[in-house]
N, CA, C and O of each residue as an XYZ file, in Angstrom:
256
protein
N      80.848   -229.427    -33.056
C      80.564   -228.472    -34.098
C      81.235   -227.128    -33.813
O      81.465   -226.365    -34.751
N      81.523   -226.843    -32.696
C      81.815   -225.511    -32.064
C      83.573   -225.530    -32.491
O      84.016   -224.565    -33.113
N      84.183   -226.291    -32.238
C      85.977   -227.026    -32.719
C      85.812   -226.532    -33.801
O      86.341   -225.463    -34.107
N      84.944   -227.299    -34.703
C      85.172   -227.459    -36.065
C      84.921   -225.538    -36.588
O      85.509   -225.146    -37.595
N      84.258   -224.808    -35.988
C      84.103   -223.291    -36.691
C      85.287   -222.777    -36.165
O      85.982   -222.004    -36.824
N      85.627   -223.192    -34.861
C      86.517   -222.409    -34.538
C      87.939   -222.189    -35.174
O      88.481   -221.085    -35.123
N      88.765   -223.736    -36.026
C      89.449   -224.402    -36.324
C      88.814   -223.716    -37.843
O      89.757   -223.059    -38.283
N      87.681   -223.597    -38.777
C      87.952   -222.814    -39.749
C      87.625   -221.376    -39.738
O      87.191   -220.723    -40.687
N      87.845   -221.031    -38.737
C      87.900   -219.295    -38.463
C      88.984   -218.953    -38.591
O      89.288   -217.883    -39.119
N      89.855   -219.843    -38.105
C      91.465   -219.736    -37.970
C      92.051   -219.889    -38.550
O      93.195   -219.463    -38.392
N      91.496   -221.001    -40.236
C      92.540   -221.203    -40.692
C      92.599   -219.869    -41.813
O      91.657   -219.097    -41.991
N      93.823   -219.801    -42.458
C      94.312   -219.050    -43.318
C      94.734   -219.453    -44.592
O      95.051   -218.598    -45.418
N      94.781   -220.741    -44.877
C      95.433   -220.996    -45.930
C      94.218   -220.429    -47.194
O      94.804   -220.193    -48.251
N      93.009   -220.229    -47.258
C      92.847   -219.674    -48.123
C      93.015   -218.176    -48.274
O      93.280   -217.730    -49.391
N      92.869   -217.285    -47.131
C      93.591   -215.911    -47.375
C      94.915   -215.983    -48.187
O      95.054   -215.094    -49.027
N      95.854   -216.851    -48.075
C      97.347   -216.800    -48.632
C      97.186   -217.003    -49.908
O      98.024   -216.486    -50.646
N      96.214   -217.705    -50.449
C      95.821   -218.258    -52.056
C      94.905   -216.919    -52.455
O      94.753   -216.941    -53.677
N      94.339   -215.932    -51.952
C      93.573   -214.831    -52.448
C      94.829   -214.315    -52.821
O      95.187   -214.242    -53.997
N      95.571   -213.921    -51.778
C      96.938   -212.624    -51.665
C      97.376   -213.276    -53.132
O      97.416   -212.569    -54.139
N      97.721   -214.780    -53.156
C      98.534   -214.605    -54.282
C      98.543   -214.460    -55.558
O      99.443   -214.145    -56.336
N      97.139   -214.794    -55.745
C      96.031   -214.488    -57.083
C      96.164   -213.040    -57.121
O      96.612   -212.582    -58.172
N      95.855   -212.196    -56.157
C      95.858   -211.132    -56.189
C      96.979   -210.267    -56.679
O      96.747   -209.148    -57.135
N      98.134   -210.739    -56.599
C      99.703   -210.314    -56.783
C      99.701   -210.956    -58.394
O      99.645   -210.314    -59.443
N      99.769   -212.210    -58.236
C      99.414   -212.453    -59.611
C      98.933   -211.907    -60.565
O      99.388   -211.947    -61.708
N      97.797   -211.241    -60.143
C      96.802   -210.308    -61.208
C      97.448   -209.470    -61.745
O      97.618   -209.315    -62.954
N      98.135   -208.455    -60.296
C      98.974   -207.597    -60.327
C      99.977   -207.362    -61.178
O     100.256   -206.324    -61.778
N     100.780   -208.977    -61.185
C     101.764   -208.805    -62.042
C     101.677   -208.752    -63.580
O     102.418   -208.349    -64.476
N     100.709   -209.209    -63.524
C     100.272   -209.970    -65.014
C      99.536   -208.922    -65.817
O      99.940   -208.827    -66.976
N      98.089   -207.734    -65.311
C      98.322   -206.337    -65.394
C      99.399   -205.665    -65.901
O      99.603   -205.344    -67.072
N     100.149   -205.453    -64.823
C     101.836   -204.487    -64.948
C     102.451   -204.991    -66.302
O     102.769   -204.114    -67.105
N     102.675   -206.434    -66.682
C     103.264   -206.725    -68.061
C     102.151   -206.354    -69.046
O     102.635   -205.805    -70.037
N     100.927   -206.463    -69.095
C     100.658   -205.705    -70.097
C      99.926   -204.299    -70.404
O      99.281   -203.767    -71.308
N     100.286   -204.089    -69.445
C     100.613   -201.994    -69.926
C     101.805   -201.945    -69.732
O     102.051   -200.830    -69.272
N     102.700   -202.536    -69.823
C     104.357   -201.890    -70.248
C     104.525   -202.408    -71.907
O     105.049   -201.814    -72.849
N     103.694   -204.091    -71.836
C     103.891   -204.333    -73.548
C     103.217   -203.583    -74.431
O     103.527   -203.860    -75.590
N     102.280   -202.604    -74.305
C     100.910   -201.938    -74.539
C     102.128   -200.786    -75.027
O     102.555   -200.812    -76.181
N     102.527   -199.987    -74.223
C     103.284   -198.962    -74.076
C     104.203   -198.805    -74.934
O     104.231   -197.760    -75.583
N     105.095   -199.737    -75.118
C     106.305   -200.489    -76.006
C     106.046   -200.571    -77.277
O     106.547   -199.889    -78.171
N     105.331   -201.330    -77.364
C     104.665   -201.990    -78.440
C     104.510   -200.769    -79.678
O     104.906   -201.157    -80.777
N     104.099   -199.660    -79.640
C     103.637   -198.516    -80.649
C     105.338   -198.243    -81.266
O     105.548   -198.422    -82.466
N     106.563   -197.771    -80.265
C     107.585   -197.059    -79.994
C     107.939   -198.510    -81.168
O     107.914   -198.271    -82.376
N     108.262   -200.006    -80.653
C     108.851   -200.769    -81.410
C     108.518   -200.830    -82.460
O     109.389   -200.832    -83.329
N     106.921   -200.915    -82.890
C     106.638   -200.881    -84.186
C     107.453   -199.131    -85.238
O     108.138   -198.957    -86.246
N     107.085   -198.638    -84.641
C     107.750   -197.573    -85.587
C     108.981   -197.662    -85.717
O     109.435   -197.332    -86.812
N     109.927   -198.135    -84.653
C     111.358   -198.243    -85.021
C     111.640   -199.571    -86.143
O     112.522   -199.554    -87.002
N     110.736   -200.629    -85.921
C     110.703   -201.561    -87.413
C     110.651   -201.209    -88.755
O     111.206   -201.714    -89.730
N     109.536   -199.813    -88.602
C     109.242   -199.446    -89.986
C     110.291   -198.749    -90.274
O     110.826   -199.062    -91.337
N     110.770   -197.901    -89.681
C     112.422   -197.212    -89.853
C     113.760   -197.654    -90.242
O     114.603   -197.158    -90.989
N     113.723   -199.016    -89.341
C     114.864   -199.181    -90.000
C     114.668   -200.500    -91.476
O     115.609   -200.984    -92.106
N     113.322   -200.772    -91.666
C     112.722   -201.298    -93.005
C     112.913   -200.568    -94.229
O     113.466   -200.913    -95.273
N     112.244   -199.293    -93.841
C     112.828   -197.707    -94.544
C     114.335   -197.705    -95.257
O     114.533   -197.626    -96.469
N     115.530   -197.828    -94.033
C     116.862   -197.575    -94.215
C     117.146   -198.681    -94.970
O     117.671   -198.391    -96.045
N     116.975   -199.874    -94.770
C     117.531   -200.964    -95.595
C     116.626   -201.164    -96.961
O     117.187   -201.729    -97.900
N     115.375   -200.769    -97.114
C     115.483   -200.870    -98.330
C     115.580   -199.800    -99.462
O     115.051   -199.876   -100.571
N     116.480   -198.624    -98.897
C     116.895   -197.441   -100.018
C     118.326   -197.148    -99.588
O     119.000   -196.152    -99.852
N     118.764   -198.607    -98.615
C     120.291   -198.689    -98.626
C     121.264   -198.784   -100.139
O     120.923   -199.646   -100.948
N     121.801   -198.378   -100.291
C     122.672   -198.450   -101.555
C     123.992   -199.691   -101.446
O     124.964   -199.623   -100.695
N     123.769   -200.476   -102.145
C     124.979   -201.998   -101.914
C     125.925   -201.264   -103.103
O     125.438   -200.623   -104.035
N     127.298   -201.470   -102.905
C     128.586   -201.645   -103.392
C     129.053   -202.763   -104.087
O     129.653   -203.558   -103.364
N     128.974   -203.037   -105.132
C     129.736   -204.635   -105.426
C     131.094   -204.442   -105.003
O     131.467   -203.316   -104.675
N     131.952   -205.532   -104.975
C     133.515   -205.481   -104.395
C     134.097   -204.927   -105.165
O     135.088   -204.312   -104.773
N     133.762   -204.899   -106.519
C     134.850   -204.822   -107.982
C     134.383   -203.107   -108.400
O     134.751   -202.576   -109.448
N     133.554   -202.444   -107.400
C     133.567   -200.851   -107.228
C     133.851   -200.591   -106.281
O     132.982   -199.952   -105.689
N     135.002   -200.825   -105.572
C     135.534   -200.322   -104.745
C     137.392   -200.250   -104.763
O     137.997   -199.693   -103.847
């Protein structure tokens, strides 16, 4: 019984599966407060250039 605690005192492989959940989180966080961030800036540049194209003025060929 004494092997066996000692042998899971030692092991690590679940510390390495916390760390990577943990980084994971991390990353996965970080993408969305940058899409969060973005997201306002893109929408208004949609409505803008929605704006420009539809009070764009077209040319037929045969006025030019």
């Amino acid at each position: 019984m004494t092997k066996f605690i000692n042998t899971f005192a030692r092991d690590e492989d679940g510390a390495v599966t916390v760390d990577w959940v943990v980084l994971t989180a991390a990353i996965v966080g970080l993408g969305i407060a940058v899409l969060a961030s973005v997201r306002s800036g893109a929408t208004d540049l949609a409505g803008e250039i929605q704006t420009e194209l539809t009070n764009a003025d077209i040319t037929s060929p045969s006025g030019l």
